[in-house]
N, C-alpha and C positions, 0 to 999 in steps of 0.2 A: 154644437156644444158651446156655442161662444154666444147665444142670445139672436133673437130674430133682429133685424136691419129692415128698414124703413126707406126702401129702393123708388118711390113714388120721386120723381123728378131729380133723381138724382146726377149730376154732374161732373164730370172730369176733365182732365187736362189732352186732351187730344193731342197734343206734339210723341208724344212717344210714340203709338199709331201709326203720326204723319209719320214718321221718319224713317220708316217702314218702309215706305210706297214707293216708286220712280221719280226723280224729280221734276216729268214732264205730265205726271198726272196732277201733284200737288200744283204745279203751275197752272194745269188745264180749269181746277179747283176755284184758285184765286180767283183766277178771270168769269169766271161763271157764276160767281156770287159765294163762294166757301158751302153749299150745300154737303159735300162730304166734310169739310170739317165740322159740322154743325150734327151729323150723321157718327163720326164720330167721336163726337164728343160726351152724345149719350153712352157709348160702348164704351169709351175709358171707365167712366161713372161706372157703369157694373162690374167692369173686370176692377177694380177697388173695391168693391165691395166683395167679389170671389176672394180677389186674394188676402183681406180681413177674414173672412170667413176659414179658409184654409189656414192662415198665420194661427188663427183660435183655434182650431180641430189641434195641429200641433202642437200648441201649447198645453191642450186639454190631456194630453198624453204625459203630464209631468206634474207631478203633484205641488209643486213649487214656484209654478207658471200657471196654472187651470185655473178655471173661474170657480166660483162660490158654487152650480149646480155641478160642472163635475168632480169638484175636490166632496161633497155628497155620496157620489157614486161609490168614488174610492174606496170611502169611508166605510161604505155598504161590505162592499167586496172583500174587506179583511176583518169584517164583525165590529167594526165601530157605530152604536144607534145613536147614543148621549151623546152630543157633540159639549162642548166646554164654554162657560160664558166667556165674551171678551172682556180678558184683564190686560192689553194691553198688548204692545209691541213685545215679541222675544219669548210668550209662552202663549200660541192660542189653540187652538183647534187644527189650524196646518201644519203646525208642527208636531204634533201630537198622532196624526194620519203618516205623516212622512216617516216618521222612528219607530209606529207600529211593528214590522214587519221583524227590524232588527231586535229590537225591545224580547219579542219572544222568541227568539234566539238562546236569550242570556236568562229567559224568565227565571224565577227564586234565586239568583244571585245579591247579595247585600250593596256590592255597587251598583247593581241596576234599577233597586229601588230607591236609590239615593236621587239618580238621575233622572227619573222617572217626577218625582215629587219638587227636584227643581225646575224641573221643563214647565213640567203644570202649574207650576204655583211663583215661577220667578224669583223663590227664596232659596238661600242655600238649605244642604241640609245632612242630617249623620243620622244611617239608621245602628242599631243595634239589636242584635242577639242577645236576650240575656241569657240563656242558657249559656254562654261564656262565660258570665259573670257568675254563678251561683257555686258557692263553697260547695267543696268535696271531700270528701273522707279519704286519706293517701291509700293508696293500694300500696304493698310492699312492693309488684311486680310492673305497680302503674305510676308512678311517683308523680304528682302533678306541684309542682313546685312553682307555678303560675296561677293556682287556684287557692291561696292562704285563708283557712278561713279566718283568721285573728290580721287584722291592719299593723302593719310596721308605720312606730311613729316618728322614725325618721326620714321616712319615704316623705318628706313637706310639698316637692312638687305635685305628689300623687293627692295628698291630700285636700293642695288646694281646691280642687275641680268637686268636690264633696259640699262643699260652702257649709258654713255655719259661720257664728260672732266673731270669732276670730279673725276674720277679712275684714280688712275696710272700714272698719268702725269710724264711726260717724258720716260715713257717706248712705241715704238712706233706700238707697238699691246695691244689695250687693251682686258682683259679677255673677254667682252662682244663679240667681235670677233672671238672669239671662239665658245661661246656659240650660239650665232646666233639668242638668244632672246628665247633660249628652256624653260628656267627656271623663266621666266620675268612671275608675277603674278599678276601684274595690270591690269583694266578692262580696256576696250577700248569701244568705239561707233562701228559699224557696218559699214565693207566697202562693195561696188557693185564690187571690182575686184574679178578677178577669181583666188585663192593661184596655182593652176597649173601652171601659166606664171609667177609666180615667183614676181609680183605686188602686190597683196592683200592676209591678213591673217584674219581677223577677221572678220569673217561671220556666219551664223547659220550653213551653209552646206560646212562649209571648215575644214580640219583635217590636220596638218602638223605632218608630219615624219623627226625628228634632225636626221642625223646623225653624228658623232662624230668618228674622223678620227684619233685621236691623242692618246698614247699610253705613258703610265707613268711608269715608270721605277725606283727602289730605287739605291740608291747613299750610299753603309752603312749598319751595319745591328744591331739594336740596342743589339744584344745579343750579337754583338762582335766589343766593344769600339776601339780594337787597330787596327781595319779595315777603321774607317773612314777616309774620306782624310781631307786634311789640308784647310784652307780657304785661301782662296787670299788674302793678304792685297791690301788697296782700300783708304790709303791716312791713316792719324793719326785717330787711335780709328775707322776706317771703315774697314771692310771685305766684299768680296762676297763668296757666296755661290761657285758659278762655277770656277773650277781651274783656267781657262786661263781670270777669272775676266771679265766677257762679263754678262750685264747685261739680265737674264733670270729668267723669273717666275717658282716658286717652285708648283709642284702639289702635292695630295695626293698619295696613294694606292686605288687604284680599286678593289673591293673586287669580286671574282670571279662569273659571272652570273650563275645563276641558270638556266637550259632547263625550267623549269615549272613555273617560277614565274612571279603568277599573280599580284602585284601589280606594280605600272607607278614609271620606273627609277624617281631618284632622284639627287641631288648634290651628295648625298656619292658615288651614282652609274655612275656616268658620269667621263671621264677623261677629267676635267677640270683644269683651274689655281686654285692653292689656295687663296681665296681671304681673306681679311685683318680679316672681322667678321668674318667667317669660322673659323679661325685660330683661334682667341677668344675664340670665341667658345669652341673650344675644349680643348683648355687649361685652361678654366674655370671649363670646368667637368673633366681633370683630378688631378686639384688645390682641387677639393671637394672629389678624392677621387671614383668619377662616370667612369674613364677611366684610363686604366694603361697607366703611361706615357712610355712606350715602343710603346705604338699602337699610337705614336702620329705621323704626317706627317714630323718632324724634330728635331733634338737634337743639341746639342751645348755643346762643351769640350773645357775650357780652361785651355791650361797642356796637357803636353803630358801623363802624368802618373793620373790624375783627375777623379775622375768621373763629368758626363753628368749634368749639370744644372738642379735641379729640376724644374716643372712646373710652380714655383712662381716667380721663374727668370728669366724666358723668357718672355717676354715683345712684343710686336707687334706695331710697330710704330702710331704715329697718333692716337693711342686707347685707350690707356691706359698710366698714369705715371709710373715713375719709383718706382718699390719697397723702402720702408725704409729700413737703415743696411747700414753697411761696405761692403758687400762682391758683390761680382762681378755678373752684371746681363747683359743680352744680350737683343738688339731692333731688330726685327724681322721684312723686308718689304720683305714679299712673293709676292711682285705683280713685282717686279725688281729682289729676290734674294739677298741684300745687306742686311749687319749685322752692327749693331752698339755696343760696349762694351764699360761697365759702371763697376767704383768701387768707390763704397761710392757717387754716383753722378756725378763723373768727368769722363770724359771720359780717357779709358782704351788705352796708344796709342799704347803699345807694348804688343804684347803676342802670346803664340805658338795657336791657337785655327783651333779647330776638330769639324768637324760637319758631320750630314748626313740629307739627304733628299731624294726627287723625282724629276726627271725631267718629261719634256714631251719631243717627239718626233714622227712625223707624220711618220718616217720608222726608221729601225735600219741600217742608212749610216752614216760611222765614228766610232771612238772609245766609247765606252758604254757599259753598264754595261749587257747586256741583251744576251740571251744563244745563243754563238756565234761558238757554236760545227759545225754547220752544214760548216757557211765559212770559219773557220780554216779547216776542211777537205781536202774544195776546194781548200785553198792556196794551200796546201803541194800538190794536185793533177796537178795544174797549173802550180806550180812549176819545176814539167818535173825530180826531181829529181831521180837518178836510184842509191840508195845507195845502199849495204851490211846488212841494218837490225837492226845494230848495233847503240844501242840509248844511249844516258846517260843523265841526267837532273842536272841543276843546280837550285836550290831555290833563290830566292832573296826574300826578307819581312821575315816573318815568317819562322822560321827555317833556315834559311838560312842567310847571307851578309846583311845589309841591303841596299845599294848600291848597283847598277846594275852596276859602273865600278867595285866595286868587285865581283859581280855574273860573270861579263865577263873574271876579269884575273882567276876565275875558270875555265871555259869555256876553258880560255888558256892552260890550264893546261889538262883538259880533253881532247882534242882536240890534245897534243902534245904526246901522247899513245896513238891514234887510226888512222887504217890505213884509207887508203882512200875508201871513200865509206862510210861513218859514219854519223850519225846524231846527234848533242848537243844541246841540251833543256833547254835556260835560260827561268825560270819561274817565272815571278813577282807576286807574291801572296797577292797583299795587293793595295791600293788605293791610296799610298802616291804620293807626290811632290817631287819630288827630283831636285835641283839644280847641275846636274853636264851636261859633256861633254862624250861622250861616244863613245872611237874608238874602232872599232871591227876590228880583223882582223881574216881573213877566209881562212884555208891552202889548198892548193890543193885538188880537187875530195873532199870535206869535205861539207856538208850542217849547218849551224848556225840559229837556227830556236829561236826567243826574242818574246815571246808571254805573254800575260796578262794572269794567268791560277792559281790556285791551287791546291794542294793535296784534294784527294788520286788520287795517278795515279800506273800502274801496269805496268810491264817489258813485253815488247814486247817477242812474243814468238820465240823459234829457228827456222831460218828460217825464218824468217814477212820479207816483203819488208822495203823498209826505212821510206816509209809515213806514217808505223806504228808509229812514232814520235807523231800522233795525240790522241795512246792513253796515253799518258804520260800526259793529257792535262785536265783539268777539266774547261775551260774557259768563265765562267758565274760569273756574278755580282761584276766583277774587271774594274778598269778602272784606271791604273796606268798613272802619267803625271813626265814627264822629263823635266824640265826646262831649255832645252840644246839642243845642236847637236848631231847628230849622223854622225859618220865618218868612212868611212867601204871600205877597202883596198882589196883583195881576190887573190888565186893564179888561177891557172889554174880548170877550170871546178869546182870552187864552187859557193856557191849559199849561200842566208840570204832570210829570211822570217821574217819581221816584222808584228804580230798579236794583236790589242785591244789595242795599245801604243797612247796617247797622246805625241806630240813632238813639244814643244816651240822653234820651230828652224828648222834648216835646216837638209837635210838629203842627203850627199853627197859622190858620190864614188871618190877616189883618184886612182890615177895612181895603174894599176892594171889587174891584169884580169876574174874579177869576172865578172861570166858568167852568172847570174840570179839575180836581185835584186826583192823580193816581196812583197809588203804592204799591206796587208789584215785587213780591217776593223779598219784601224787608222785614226787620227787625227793628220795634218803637218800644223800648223800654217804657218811654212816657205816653202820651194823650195826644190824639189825633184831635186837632178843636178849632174852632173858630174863634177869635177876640172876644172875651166877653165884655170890655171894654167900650166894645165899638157900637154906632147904634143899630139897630136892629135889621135894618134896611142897608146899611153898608156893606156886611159883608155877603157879598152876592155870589156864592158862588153856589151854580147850578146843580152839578154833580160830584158827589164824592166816590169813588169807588176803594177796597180793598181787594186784592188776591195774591191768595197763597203767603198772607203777612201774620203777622206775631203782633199783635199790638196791647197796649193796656188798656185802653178805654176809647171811646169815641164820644166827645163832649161838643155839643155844638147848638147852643143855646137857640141860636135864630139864623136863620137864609140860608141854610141849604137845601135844594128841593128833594133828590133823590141821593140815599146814600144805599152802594151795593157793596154787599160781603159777600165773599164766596174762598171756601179754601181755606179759612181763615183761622183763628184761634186770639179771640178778645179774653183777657184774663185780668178784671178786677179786683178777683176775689170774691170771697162769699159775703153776698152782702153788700159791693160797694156797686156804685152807680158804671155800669161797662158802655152802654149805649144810652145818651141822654141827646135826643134831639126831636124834642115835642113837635117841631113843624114839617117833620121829613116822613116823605117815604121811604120806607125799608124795606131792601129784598136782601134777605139770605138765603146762601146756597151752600149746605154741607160744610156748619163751620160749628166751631162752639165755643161760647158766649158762657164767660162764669160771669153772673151780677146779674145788679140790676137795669132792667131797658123801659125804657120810655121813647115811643115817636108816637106820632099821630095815625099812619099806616104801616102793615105788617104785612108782608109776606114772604114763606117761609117754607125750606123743604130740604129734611134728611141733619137736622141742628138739632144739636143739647144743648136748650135755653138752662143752665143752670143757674138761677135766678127768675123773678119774678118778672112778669111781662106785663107793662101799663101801657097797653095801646087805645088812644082816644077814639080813634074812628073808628070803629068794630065793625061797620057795615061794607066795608072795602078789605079786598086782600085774603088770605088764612094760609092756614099751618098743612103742610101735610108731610106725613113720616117724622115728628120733629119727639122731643123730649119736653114737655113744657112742665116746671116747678109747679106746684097746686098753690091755689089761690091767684092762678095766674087771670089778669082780664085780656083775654085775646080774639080774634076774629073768629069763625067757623073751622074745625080743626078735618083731619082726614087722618085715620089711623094713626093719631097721635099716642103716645107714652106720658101716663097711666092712662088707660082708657077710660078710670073713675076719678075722678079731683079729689073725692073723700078718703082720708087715712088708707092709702095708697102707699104703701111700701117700698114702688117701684124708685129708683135714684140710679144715676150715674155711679161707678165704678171705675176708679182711675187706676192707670199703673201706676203712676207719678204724679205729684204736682209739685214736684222742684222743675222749675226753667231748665235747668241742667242738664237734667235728665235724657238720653234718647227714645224714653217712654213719655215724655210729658203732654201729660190729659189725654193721653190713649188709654181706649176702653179696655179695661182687663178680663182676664180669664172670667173672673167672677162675677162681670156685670151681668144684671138680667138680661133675658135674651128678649126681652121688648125693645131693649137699646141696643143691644150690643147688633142685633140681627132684624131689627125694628125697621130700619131706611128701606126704599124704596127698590125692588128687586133683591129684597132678604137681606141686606149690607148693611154695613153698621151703620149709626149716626155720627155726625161731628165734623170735625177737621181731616181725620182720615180713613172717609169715606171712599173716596176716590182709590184705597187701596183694594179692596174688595174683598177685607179678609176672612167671611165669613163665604166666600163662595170659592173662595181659593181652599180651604179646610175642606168647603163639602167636595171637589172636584180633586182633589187629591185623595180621599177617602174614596171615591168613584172609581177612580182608575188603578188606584194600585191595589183593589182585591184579585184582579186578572193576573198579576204578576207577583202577588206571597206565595211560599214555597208551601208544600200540602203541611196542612195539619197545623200551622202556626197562625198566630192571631195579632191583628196588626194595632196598634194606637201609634196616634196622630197627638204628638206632643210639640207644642209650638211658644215661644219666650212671646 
């Protein structure tokens, strides 16, 4: 059961064997030339092979341990045909054979199709009955005083979950959009549509399945004050929450799901916005003493040296007045992310203020807080660098500089004692804002690697390649912001890696000849670009790469040879220049590009060019699964979107196109399904390709017709 073995000359260690034997035979052995060791040494070799073979027969007995042909069997054996595409670590196909068994146990249970659709699809999720919800006529003898059919409009919690104008005005997603009416607990009348078309919900024989796509992430750690980041001021006495001041709703923590739990998710349980009563809420019960204000969804420091605002000072806009006293209290609108401060009643217009929170975000593309081990690996791997081994790290936050230009003229320093071939590790260990300008310069054959990361990290062992650099790295729940540029200069055959860095600026190479520039899971408000400045032939740098980054544009007039995107999300806007570099080669992989592109070669696969595409060489390269604007001049395409260039209807479909946003330039509901389901293996286009959510829908629709309860009709409703 564990695959055929390839036993032709195979060899072992004969001492186990030997040690068998009498010590006067082993002697008789030596002196005669080792012929029985030599005898047995082929028999070790097969008995390693038996007992591989038997270790796999037993393993083959556990569905959690088997190989790929008999986890098949299994599958056979308790009626599994469709096996599930791979989406990934934590919901595949093994796990889906293993909970079979139990699953029909509990079959038509409302918790087990909840469970059912998070296993498959990796999202949370809340099914609903609405025959629950649908008004009813009182009986004298039935009283159903849970069933109103007229809404009480002082019920405001109940109502917020309903959404309409009244939330959140001026934020241009409201929470209910998210929600998608999961948690909406007003009764309705009875419709005749069918919830499968996506038409009607509230019927005797209709059940909807929310799923819940977005992913809440903390900003902070309330056990360790001198980690939060700084707030954005936002005009006199106003902050935001988000460093770069983009207005975005604050969510809670998600508290880890349970495999067996039977009761129907809830608001604590959903990654939703935090909404205004929520917030009250909870700050009501830990003002009594009911909730430790550490476990609360946000804190507030004003003072760099301060402790955190107790619970009676934080205040939540619209809800509540402001406390009585002198001292300084903070206004809370989580439905935008913006902060109000107050002292003694007046508003507060200057102060250093610390906060933490949650975000949402539907993938982890850009800089964030969320465990980023696995694409910092890739960087250094992408990277192509072939150092010596030779590591050294610099601290910046904690323990170290607090300034990353002074983490860098360490850097200089480090870097001016090591030969060529070395790697240096500035490591930003902390969340802050910093306001400077930051020129890096990178010496010959030398690698300079500026990652968002903390302690503890361990010395590469003697010997390690140089992209041992990544274990020097701890790079989860940081997300440092530089209020500047970055300027970065290089001699011959080196290389920069930028990892998990926010940057309010531009990021540009000067005359030079740095031979690798790489951005891995950052955040460039501005232009990734070369000197225009400089002459043509200066700036030499070979390769550019982007992943998994947020950038504005890519401008790069002359000498770069190959520049790769993949992961990515370029956003110039409609219209403005996103990729301009006439002499480069271009490969994109699953990213999407609003503007206009220009290089010389193109190649391209599973991208929404939304903008027009001026590639020179047309006889090199082409597109396939991609979205190309019409009037586009491009290489040879392959199943591309529109399939016609003429008066083609076909366009992108966004949830969002505020930055802010935890939908931004994700495909919505409403896109054509040339785009939305167009990519390669049925998958959407663009930047969050890589989630698979067109195959995640169809594979939850798959599996949960075996386990709806008779006579009910299931839709698949998802934010």
């Amino acid at each position: 059961m564990s695959g055929t073995v390839d036993r032709a000359g195979v060899q072992g260690d004969p001492e186990r064997l030997l040690s068998l034997l009498p010590a006067h035979v082993r002697a008789r052995d030596e002196q005669s030339g080792g012929a029985l060791r030599a005898l047995l040494s082929v028999v070790a070799g097969e008995l390693d092979v038996l007992e591989r073979e038997l270790a796999g027969l037993y393993d083959g007995w556990f569905v959690e341990t088997c190989g790929e042909e008999p986890l098949s069997h299994l599958a056979e054996l308790i009626g599994l045909t469709e096996a599930l595409p791979n989406l990934g670590e934590g919901h595949g196909w093994r796990t889906a054979v293993a909970h079979t068994v139990s699953y029909r146990r509990r079959k038509g249970t409302v918790a087990l199709l909840e469970q059912v659709a998070r296993e498959v699809t990796g999202w949370q999720a809340r099914a609903v009955e609405y025959f629950r919800l649908l008004a009813t006529t009182a009986h004298i003898n039935h009283v159903r005083l849970d069933r109103p059919a007229v809404a009480s409009l002082r019920g405001a919690n109940r109502l917020d979950h309903t959404g309409g104008p009244h939330l959140y005005t001026g934020w241009p997603v409201a929470p209910h959009d998210f929600e998608r009416g999961a948690l909406d607990p007003l009764m309705r009348t009875a419709e005749a549509r069918g919830i499968a078309s996506g038409r009607g919900r509230y019927g005797i024989s209709q059940l909807g399945v929310f799923l819940f796509t977005l992913r809440s992430h903390p900003v902070g750690d309330a056990d360790a004050p001198g980690l939060w980041p700084q707030a954005r001021p936002d005009g006199p006495g106003r902050w935001t929450f988000d460093a770069l001041g983009r207005p975005a709703p604050l969510f809670a923590a998600v508290p880890r799901t349970e495999a067996t739990r039977e009761q129907v998710a809830g608001e604590p349980d959903l990654p939703v916005p935090l909404r205004a009563r929520r917030l009250h809420a909870l700050l009501e019960a830990a003002r009594h003493g009911e909730l430790d204000a550490r476990e609360l969804p946000l804190g507030v420091r004003i003072g760099r040296d301060a402790p955190p605002l107790p619970p009676d000072r934080v205040r939540v806009c619209g809800l509540e007045p402001m406390a009585r006293g002198d001292q300084e209290q903070a206004c809370v609108d989580p439905g935008t992310g913006r902060l109000l401060l107050f002292r003694g009643g007046a508003p507060l217009e200057t102060a250093e203020v610390f906060v933490r929170y949650h975000y949402g975000v539907l993938a982890e593309v850009g800089a964030g807080t969320y465990d980023r081990s696995e694409g910092f690996h890739k960087a250094l791997e992408a990277d192509g660098y072939g150092g010596e081994g030779i590591v050294r790290r610099i601290d910046v936050g904690p323990g170290g500089p607090p300034s990353m230009a002074a983490g860098v003229v360490r850097a200089r320093e480090a870097l001016a004692g090591l030969p060529p071939g070395a790697t240096v590790v500035v490591a930003v260990g902390d969340n802050a804002s910093r306001s400077e300008d930051l020129s890096l310069s990178v010496p010959a054959g030398v690698r300079l690697v500026l990652v968002a990361a903390s302690p503890p990290w361990r010395e590469p062992e003697a010997g390690s390649q140089g992209r041992s650099a990544d274990a020097a790295c701890v790079p989860a729940g940081l997300r440092p912001h530089l209020r500047g540029s970055v300027v970065v200069t290089g001699g011959q055959d080196s290389s920069l890696v930028l990892d998990g860095i926010v940057v309010e600026g531009d990021v540009t190479v000067q005359a030079g000849s740095l031979a690798r520039l790489v951005l891995s899971q950052c955040t460039v408000t501005g232009r990734v670009r070369g000197a225009a400045d400089a002459p043509p032939a200066a700036v030499g740098t070979r390769r550019l790469e982007l992943i998994r980054s947020v950038v504005r544009a890519v401008d790069w007039p002359e000498g770069v040879q190959d520049i790769a995107i993949s992961d990515c999300i370029v956003d110039a806007g409609p219209g403005e220049p996103a990729v301009t570099a006439p002499g480069a080669r271009l490969t994109v992989r699953a990213s999407t590009v609003r503007g206009t592109l220009r290089v010389r070669t193109l190649d391209a696969a599973d991208t929404v060019f939304d903008g027009l595409l001026l590639v020179e060489d047309r006889q090199e390269g082409g597109l396939s699964h991609c979205y190309v604007s019409p009037g586009s001049l491009t290489p040879r395409r392959f199943r591309c979107a529109p399939a016609s260039q003429e008066h083609s209807p076909v366009a992108p479909v966004y949830a969002s196109e505020e930055p802010g946003s935890p939908l931004y330039l994700a495909l919505a509901r409403n896109c054509p399904d040339a785009i939305r389901e167009g990519g390669e293996g049925g998958t959407e286009m663009g930047a969050y390709h890589h989630l698979h959510r067109p195959l995640r829908l169809a594979a939850v629709r798959q599996h949960l017709a075996s386990y709806m309860p008779a006579e009910l009709e299931a839709g698949i409703i998802w934010s």
